[in-house]
VMD Tcl script that draws the C-alpha trace (Angstrom):
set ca {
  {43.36 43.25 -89.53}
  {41.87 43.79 -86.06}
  {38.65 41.97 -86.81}
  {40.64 38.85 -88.23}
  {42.21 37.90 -85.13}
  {39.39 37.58 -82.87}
  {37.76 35.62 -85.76}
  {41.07 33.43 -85.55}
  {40.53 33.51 -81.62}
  {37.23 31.76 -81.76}
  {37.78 29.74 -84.10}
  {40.61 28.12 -82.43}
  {38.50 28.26 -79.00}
  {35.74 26.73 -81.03}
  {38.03 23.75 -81.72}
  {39.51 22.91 -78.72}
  {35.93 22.79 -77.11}
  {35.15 20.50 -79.70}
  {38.51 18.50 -79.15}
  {37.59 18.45 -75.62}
  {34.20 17.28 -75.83}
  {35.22 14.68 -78.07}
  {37.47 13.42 -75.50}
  {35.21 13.54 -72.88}
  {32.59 12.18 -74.62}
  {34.61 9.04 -75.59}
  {35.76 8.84 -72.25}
  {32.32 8.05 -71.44}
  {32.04 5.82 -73.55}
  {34.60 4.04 -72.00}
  {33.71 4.23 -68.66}
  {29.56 3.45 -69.17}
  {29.99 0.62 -72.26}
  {31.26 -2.00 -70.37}
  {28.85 -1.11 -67.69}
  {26.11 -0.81 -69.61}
  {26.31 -4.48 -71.97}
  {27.45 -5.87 -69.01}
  {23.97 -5.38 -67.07}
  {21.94 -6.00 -70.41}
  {23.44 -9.31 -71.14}
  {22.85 -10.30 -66.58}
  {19.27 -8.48 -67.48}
  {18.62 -10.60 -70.14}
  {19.97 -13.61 -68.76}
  {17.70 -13.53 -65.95}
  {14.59 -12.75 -67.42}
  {15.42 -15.65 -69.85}
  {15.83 -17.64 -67.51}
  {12.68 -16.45 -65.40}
  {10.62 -17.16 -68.38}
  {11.32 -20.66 -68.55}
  {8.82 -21.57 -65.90}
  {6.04 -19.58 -67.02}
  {2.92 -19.84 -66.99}
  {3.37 -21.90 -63.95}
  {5.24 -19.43 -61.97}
  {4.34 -16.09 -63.00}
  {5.83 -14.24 -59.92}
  {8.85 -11.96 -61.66}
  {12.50 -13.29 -60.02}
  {10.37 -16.83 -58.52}
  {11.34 -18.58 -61.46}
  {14.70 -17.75 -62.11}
  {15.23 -18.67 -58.02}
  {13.52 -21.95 -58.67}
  {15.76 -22.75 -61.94}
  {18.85 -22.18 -60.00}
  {18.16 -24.10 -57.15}
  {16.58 -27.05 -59.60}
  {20.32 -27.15 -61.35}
  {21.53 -27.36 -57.93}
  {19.43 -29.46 -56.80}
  {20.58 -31.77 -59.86}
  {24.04 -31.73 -59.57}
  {23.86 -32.29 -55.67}
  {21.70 -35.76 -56.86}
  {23.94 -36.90 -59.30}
  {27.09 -36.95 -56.72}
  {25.51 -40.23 -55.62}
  {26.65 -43.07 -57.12}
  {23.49 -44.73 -57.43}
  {21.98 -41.55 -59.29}
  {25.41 -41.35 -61.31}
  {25.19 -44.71 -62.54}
  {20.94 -44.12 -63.90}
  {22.68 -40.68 -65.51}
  {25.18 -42.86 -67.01}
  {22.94 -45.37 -69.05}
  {20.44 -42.29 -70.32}
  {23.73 -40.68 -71.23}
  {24.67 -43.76 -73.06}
  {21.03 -44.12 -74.78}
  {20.88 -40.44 -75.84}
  {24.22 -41.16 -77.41}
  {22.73 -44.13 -79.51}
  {19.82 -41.94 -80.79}
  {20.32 -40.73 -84.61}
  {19.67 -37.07 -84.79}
  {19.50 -36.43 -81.12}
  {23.19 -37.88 -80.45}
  {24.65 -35.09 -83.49}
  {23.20 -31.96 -80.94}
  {23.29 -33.86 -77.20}
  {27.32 -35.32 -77.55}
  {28.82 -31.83 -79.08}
  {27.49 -30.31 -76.16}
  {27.81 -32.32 -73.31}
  {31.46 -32.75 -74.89}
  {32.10 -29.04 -74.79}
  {30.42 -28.71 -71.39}
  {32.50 -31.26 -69.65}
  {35.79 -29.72 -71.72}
  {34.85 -26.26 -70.10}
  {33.40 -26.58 -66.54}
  {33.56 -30.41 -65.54}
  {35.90 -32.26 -63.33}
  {38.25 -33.13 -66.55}
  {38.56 -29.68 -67.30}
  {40.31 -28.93 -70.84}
  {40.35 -25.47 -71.56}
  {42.90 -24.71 -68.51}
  {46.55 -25.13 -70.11}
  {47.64 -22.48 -71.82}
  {50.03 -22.36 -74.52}
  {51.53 -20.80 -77.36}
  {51.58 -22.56 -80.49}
  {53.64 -22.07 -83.65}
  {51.37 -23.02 -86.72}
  {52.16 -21.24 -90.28}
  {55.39 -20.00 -89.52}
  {58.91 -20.89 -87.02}
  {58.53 -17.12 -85.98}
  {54.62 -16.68 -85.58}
  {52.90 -17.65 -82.23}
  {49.52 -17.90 -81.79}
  {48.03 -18.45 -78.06}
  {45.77 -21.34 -77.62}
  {44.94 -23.53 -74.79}
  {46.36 -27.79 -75.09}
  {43.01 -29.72 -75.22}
  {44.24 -33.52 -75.94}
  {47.26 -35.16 -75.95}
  {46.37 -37.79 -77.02}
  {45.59 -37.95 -80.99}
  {46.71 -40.77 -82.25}
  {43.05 -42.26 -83.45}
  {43.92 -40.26 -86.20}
  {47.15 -41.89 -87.45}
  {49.35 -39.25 -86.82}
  {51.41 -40.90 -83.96}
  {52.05 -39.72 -80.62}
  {53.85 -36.60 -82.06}
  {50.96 -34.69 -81.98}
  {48.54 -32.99 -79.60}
  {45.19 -31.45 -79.68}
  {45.19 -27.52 -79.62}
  {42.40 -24.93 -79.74}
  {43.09 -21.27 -81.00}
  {40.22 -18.68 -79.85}
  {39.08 -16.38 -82.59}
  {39.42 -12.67 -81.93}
  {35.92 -10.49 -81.32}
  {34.49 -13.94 -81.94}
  {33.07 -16.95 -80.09}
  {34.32 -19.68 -82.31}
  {37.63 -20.99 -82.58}
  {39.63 -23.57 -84.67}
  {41.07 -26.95 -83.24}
  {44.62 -27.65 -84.81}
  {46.70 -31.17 -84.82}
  {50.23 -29.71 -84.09}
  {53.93 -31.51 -83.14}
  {54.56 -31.33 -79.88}
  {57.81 -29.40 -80.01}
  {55.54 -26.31 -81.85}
  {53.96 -26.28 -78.65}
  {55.31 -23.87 -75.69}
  {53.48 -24.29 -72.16}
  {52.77 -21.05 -70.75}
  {52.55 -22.23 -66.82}
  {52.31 -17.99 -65.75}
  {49.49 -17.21 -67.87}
  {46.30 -18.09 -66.44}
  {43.68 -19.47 -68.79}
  {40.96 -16.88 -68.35}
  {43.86 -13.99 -69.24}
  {44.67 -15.78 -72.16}
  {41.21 -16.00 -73.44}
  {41.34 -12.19 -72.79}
  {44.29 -12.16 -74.97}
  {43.04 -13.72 -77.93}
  {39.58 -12.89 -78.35}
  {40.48 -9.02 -78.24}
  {43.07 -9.20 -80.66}
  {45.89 -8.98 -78.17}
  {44.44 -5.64 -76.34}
  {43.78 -6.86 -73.57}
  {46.14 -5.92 -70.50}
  {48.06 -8.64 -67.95}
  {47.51 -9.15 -64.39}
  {50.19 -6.26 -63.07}
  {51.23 -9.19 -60.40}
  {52.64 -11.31 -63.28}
  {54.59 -8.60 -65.19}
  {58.11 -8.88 -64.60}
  {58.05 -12.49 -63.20}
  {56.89 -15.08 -65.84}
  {59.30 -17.21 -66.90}
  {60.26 -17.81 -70.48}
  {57.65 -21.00 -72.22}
  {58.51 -24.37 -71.47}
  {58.81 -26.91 -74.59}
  {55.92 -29.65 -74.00}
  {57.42 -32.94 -73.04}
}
mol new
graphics top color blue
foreach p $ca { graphics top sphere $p radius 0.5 }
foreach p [lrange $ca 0 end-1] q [lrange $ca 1 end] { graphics top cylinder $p $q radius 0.2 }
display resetview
């Protein structure tokens, strides 16, 4: 009877260490795996990038510098009109090209849609699509549709996949649609692509007001 209980003793000791380093370890985890993918993917970035130029800059970190400032150097060019208006026509010509015009449009599209001046991925909304009680959040992309013969009821909206990089682009009535005016986009892309998990902004909690109906 006296040599069960220190058995009993040790084994419970054994287990909490083992609880315990669990914990920690997935702490860790934690802490260093957002750290850690988040330096691979710069690392790889940049020595993607630095690769472009080579073999005619083989200095490590030269090439990446010299792809940056050629982009800027671009963009800073084509604020002239005169440069604007040459970027125009090849737009228009690579548009006119078969084959080249299914890759070059899709992306230029989505390019403009995400970072140019006519931004589209920057209104935030929630969007009622299967059911009167399910919301999904998406962001309002076009309003107007009505090249497809639906009338001016509808509008354009894109729902982000969760854990995913694609997404689905839905024709919905306007009064499914609620504007979300307090919820930036780039929290709502949070939102959605981790499957809700992701945390608000502790500034907007207690203050947003309830969504607006799209008018």
């Amino acid at each position: 009877m006296n040599e069960t209980k220190p058995r009993v003793a040790r084994r419970l000791r054994l287990r909490l260490y083992t609880r315990r380093f669990a914990q920690y370890f997935l702490h860790g985890v934690l802490v260093i795996a957002p750290v850690a993918i988040t330096i691979a993917a710069l690392v790889w970035v940049f020595t993607a990038v630095d690769k472009l130029l080579r073999p005619l800059i083989d200095i490590p970190g030269l090439g990446f510098i010299t792809v940056i400032a050629l982009i800027v150097f671009t963009g800073w060019l084509s604020s002239f009109f005169v440069i604007e208006q040459v970027i125009d026509f090849f737009d228009d010509w690579l548009e006119r090209l078969p084959g080249i015009s299914l890759v070059y449009s899709p992306v230029r599209d989505f390019l403009k849609a995400l970072v140019g001046r006519k931004r589209r991925f920057n209104r935030t909304v929630l969007a009622s699509l299967f059911a009167d009680d399910v919301w999904v959040v998406g962001f309002l992309t076009n309003e107007d549709v009505t090249r497809f013969e639906l009338g001016e009821d509808y509008v354009s909206v894109y729902i982000p996949q969760a854990y995913n990089v694609a997404g689905q682009a839905y024709l919905v009535p306007r009064h499914r649609i609620r504007l979300l005016e307090s919820v930036p986009a780039g929290e709502a892309m949070r939102y959605a692509v981790t499957g809700g998990a992701a945390e608000g902004t502790k500034s907007a909690v207690g203050t947003a007001a309830a969504p607006a109906p799209l008018p």
